[in-house]
LUMGU-713282 format. One line per 4 residues: for each residue y, x, z of C-alpha. Coordinates in Angstrom, 1 decimal. Example, Ala and Ser with C-alpha at 12.3 -4.5 7.8 and 13.67 -1.06 7.14 Angstrom:
-4.5/12.3/7.8  -1.1/13.7/7.1 .
//
This chain:
61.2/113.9/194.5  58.0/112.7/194.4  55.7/113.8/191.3  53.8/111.8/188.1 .
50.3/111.1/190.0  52.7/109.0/192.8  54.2/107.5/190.0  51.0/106.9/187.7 .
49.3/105.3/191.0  52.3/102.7/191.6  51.9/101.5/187.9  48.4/100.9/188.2 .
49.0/99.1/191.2  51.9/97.1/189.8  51.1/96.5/186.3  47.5/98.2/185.6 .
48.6/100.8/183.6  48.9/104.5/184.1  51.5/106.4/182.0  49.1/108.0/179.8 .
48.2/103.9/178.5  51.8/103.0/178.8  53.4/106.1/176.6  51.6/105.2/173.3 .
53.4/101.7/173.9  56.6/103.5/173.8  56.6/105.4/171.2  56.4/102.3/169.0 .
59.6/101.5/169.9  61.0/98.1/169.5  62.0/95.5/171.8  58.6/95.3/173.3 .
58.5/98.8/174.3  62.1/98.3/175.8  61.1/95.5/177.7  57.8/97.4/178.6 .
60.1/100.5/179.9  62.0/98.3/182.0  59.6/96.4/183.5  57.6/99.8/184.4 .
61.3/100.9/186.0  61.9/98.0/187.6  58.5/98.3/189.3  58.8/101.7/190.3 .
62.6/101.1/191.8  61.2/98.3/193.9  58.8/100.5/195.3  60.6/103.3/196.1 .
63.8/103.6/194.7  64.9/106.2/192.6  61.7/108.4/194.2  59.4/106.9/191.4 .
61.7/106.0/189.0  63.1/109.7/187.8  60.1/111.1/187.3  59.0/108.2/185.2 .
62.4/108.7/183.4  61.6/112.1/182.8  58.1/111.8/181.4  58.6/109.2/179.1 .
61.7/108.5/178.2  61.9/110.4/175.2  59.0/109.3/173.6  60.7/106.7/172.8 .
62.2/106.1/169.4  66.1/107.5/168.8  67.3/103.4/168.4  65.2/102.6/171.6 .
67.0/104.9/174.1  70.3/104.2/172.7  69.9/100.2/173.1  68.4/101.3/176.8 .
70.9/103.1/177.7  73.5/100.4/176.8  71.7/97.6/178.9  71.1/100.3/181.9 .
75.0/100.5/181.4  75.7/96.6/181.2  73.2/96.4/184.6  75.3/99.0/186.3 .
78.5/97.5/185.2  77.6/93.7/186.0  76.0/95.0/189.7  79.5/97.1/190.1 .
81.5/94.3/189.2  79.8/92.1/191.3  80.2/94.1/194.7  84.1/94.4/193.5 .
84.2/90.6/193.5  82.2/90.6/197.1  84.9/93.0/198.7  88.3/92.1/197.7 .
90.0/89.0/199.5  91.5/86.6/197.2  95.3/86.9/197.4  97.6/83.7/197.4 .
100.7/83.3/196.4  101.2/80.1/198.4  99.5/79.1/201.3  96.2/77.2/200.6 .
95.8/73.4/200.6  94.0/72.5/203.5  90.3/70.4/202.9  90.0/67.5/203.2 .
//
């Protein structure tokens, strides 16, 4: 796992904040903070995957108001859900019960 000074120098390079300027966002709460927590995740996973994403998850996440980690934790959920439905729906082969009408 990579530490907080990889992570800090990703967000500057992707949004222009370090964590020390994003935490006091946080700790508002609210759906701009929520939004503002994704978007600092969703930067750091497209970097490097879960490398720079749990340590950011780590430092910050509880600074965030009680009502703010619950609703984040329930769209992380609906994400993980909607991706893991998805790949079901790539991998099963649709099963007929009569033979397909040809196209025309």
């Amino acid at each position: 796992m990579v530490g907080k000074r990889a992570v800090d120098a990703q967000l500057r390079r992707s949004l222009g904040l370090s964590m020390k300027e994003i935490e006091p966002l946080l700790t508002t709460g609210g759906d701009s903070a929520e939004r503002k927590f994704m978007e600092c995740c969703w930067c750091l996973w497209k970097a490097d995957g879960v490398e720079l994403v749990e340590p950011f998850v780590e430092a910050v996440f509880n600074s965030l108001p009680e009502k703010s980690r619950s609703i984040l934790f329930q769209r992380m959920l609906t994400i993980v859900y909607v991706a893991q439905n998805g790949e079901i729906k790539n991998t099963i082969e649709p099963v007929y019960t009569e033979k397909p009408k040809p196209q025309t």
